[in-house]
N, C-alpha and C positions, 0 to 999 in steps of 0.2 A: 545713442548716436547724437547725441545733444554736443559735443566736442569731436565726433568722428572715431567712436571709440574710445578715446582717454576718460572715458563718464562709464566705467566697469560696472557691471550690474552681476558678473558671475565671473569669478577669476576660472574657474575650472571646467567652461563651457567655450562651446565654440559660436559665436554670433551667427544663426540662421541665414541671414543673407553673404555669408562670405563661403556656408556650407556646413559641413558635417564635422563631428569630432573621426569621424571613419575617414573622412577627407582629408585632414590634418594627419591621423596618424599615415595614411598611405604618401601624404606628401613628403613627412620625417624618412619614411624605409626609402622613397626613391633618391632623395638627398643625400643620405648616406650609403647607399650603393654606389652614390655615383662621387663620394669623399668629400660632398657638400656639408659643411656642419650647420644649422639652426637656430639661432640666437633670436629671443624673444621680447618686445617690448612691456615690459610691467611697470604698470602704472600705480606706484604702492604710494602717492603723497595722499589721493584723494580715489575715493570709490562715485557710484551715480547714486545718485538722491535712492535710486530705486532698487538699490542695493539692500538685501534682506536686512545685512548690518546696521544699516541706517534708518532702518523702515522701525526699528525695534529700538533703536538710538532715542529716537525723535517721539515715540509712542507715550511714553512716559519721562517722569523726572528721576524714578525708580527701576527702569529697567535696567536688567545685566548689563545693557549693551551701552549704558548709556554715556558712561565714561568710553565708548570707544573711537569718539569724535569729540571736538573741541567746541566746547558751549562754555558759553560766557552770560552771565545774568546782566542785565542792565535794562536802561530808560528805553522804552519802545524807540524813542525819537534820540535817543543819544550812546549809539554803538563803543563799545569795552575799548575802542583803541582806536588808532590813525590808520590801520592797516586798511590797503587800499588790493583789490581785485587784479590780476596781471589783465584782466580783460574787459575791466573799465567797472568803477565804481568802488564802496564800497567793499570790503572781504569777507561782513559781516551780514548774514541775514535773521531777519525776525522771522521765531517760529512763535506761531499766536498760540499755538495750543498745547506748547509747553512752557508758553513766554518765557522765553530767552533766545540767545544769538548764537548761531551755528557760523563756525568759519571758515569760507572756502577761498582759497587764493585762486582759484577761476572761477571758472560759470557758480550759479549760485546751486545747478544742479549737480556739480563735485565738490561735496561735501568734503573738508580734511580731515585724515584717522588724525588721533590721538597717539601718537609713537612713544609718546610714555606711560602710557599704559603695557604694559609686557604680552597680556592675552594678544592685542594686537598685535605686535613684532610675530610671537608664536603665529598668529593665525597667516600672516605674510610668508612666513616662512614656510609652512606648510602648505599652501600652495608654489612654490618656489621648488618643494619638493616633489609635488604632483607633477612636473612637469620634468622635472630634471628626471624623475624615474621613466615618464616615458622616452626618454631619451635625447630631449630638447638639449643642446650643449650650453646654452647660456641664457644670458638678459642683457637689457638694456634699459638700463632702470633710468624711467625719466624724471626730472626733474629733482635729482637725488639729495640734494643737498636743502630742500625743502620740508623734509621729514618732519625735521624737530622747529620747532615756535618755541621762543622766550619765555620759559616760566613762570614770567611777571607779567609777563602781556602788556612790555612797556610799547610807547607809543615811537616809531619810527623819526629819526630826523628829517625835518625837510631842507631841500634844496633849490633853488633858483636855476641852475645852470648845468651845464651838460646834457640834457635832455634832448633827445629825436623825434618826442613824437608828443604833442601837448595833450595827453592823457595823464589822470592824477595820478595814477603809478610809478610815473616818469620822474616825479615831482619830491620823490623821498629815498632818500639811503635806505636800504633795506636789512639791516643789522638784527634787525629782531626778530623778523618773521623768516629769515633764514640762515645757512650757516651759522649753525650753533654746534658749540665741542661736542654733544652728545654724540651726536652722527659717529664718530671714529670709532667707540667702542662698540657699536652696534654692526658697524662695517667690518669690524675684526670678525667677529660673531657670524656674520653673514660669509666672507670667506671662508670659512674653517667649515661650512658645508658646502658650498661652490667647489672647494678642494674635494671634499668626499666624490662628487661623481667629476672631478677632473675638467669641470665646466668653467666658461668668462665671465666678470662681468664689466660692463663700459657703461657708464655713469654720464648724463647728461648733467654740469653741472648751471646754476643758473646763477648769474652775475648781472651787475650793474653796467647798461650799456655797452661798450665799447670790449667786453673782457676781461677776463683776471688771470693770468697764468698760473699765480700760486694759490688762488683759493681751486682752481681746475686741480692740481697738482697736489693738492694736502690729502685729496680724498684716495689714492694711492699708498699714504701710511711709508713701512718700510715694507714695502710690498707684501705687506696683508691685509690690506681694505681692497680698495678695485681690484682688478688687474689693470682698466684702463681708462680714462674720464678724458673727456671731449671739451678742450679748450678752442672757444668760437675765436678768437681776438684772428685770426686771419681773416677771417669773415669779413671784418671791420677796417682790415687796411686796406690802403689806396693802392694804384697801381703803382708799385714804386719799388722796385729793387732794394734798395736799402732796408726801407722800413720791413719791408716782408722779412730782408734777412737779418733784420734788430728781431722782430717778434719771433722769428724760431730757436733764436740763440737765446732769448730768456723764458721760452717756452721749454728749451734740455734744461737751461739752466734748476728750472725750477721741478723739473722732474728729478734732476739727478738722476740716482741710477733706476730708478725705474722709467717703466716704456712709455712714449709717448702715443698719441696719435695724429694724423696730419687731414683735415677735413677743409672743404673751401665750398661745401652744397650741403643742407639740409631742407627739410622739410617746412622751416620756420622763416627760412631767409629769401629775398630774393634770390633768382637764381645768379650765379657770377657770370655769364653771361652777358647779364644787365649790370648786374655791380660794373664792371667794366667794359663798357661796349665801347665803340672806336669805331666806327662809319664800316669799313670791310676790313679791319683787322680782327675780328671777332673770331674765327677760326684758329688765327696766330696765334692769335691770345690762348685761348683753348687750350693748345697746346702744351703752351708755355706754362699754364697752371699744370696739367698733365705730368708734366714730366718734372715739376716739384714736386707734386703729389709722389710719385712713384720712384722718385730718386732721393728723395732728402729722409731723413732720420725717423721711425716711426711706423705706425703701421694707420696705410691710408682705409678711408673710408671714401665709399662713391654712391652718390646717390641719381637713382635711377632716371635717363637721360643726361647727365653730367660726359657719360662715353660718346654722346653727338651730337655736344654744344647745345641743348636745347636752351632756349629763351623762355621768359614768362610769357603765358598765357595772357590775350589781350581778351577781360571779363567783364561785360556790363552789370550794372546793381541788379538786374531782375534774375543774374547768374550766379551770385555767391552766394556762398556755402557756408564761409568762414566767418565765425559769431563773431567775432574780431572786425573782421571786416565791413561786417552787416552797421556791429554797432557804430563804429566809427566813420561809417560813411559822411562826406567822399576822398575823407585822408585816405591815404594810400598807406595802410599799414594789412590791408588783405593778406593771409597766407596763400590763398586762392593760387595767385600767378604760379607760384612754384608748385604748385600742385595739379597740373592739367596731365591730362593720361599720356602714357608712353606711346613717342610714337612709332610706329615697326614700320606702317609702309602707305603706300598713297590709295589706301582702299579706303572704302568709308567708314568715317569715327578713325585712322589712319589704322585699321588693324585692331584696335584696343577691343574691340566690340562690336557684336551686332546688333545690341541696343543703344538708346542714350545716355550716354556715360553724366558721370555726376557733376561735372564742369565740361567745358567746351573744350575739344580740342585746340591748339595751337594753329594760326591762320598761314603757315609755312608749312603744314606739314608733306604737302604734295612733293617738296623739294626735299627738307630735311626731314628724313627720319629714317630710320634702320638700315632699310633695305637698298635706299640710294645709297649711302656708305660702305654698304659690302663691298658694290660694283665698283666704288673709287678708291683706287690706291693710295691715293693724297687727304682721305678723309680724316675726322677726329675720331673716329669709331676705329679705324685701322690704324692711327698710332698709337692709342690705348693700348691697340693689342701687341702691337711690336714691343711697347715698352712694358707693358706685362710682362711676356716671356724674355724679352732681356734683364731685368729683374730677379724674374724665376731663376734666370743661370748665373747669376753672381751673389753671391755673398756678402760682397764687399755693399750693397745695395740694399739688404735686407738687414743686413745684422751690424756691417762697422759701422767705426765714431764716424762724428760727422766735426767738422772745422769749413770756419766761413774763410775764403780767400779774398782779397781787395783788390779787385780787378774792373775800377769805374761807377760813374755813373749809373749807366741804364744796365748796368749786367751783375745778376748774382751768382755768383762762384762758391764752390764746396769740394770739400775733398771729404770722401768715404773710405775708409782704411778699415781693412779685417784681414790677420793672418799674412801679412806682408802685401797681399792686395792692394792695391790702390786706386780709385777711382774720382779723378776731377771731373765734376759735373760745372756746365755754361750753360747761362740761363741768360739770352738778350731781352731787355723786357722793352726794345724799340726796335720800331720797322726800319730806323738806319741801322748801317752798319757800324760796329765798336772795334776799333784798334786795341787790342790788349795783348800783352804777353802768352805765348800757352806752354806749359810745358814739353819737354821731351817726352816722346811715346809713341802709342797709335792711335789711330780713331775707333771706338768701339760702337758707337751711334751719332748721328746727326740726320736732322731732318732736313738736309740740302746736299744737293751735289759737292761734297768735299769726299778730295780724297788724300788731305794730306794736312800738315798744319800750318802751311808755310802762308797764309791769307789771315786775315780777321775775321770776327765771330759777323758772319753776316747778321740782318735786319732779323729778331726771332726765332736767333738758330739757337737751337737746341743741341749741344756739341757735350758728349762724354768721352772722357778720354783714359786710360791705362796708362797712368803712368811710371815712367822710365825707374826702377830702385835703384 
């Protein structure tokens, strides 16, 4: 728990304070009674220091194991390369008692396997299949395209600019220490038993600041490496119509024909919430992500609270959690915020618990959270769910092409076509009102009093429309 679980100490055990493996598998059989499928975070770049693996790595210079991590000999005082920590410092540590340098691109207690070593791959995979025979449907393999390291152990380019956060990590091109061609043959390999039990997998990939669509998009193959990799570059744009609909037109682009996904909340970011706050259009706003999320090309991912606009969690130093955030205090680069517990209702801890949860709840939660949303028919929690099952019932929303339309300023437009289907989706990204063209047809959703198309796309209307063949 030195990373919150991404520090694996037993891939094939269930962590005591989250519960039992009896707990786990009873959780599996209710999930799939109920046609819920399972998909599982594995964390195969790095294991914990206290990992048997690494306990016998580290033991000797001679052990089996000991190729199964990346040791590097060198000067006590002068580390094998420039490679710098995603989490501040060096990525190298000194081991005194085998003098030499272990490399971990996080904490110094997540040690990196060795992925060219083959027993490894083998032994990854073999837990991979522990779990897919219990019937888990997938993974989500984090930080996937970190695997492999440069076989020269060259030393990273540095850079002066582009940079959000003045940590030395920020400070180099990262060419070496990841995204390397190895990965594709390995990801063939690793599909071709993903296929055997019919199972996903979705690939967090990790890029330089701001995104990369095609390096997101290479790990897909011709549809036999992923099935699906999570390109952040939305994350990172502004409120802005355009730009949103420039970044998803080179995010199909560079899928081609394979699938996308469409994501605007994770675990790592602040929440969009705050990415884009706006005095009291925060709700609107809400919305209007919502219903890109669930109308545009791709298959969404939502991350928990995102269904009722939650906001970051407001944390004092003596409250975090996040080594991230600890060390770099008092930047504000904490994951902390976006990690505060879900809130369901105005009870104490908001529901989450009857003890003290591991961050502080959210200081709104009396207002927002769950259970006020049920009651209000105007909430973001109850458009979720309308544009869920309107989703559910169209095809043309799930599965057709997707083409951007040029219809202004503050408004993104798309047209979904499947099977003569057609469906124009308006997306206002301003509280005014936009004069634009609409086509012939009817109204299938909006989230305002319209009942016809003879007015303009009001202030954040949300307007899909069936259109006329």
């Amino acid at each position: 728990m030195h990373d919150f679980g991404y520090d694996v100490s037993d891939y094939n055990a269930i962590e005591p304070i989250f519960g039992s493996m009896q707990d786990f598998d009873n959780l599996l059989e209710a999930l799939h009674k109920r046609k819920i499928r399972l998909l599982l975070d594995l964390v195969a770049n790095h294991t914990s220091h206290e990992h048997p693996w690494f306990v016998e790595s580290r033991s000797s210079r001679t052990n089996p194991k000991r190729d199964w991590y990346v040791w590097r000999d060198g000067n006590r005082f002068w580390p094998p390369n420039n490679w710098q920590s995603v989490f501040g410092g060096s990525a190298w540590e000194w081991d005194s008692k085998t003098e030499s340098y272990y490399l971990h691109s996080f904490l110094k207690e997540q040690p990196d396997l060795n992925w060219r070593n083959d027993e490894v791959k083998a032994a990854i995979f073999e837990v991979m299949e522990f779990w897919l025979k219990k019937g888990v449907d997938g993974f989500r393999l984090d930080v996937v395209n970190m695997f492999f390291k440069d076989s020269e152990f060259k030393s990273n380019p540095l850079r002066l600019w582009g940079w959000r956060y003045p940590r030395p990590y920020e400070f180099q091109t990262h060419i070496h220490d990841m995204s390397q061609d190895e990965m594709h043959p390995m990801l063939k390999e690793m599909r071709q038993l993903l296929d055997k039990y019919n199972a996903v997998a979705v690939g967090e990939v990790m890029a330089d600041f701001a995104g990369d669509t095609a390096l997101a998009a290479s790990y897909l193959g011709d549809n036999d490496e992923l099935h699906l990799t999570f390109d952040f570059t939305l994350l990172y744009q502004k409120w802005d119509a355009h730009a949103i609909g420039k970044t998803l037109a080179a995010w199909y682009t560079a899928c081609s024909t394979n699938w996308p996904t469409l994501v605007f909340n994770n675990h790592d970011q602040d929440r969009s919430v705050n990415r884009y706050s706006k005095a009291f259009e925060n709700d609107a706003r809400a919305k209007i992500l919502a219903a890109l999320l669930l109308t545009a090309k791709g298959t969404p991912f939502l991350y928990y609270g995102e269904e009722i606009a939650m906001k970051n969690g407001s944390i004092e130093k003596a409250d975090l959690r996040d080594p991230v955030g600890i060390r770099f205090w008092p930047l504000t680069v904490s994951r902390d915020p976006a990690r505060t517990p879900m809130l369901w209702d105005k009870s104490h801890n908001a529901g989450f618990s009857t003890e003290k949860p591991w961050l502080p709840v959210n200081d709104d939660y009396l207002k927002r959270n769950k259970e006020a949303q049920e009651a209000d028919a105007g909430s973001v929690l109850n458009f979720y769910r309308k544009l869920l099952a309107f989703r559910k019932e169209n095809a043309a929303l799930r599965l057709g092409s997707f083409s951007l339309l040029d219809r202004g300023k503050n408004v993104l437009a798309f047209r979904r076509e499947h099977k003569g289907d057609i469906i124009d989706v308006y997306l206002n990204f301003a509280a005014a009102p936009s004069a634009i063209p609409l086509p012939s047809g009817r109204v299938l959703f909006s989230n305002q009093n319209r009942y016809g198309l003879s007015r303009s796309l009001g202030g954040y209307e949300v307007l899909l429309i069936a259109v006329d063949s």
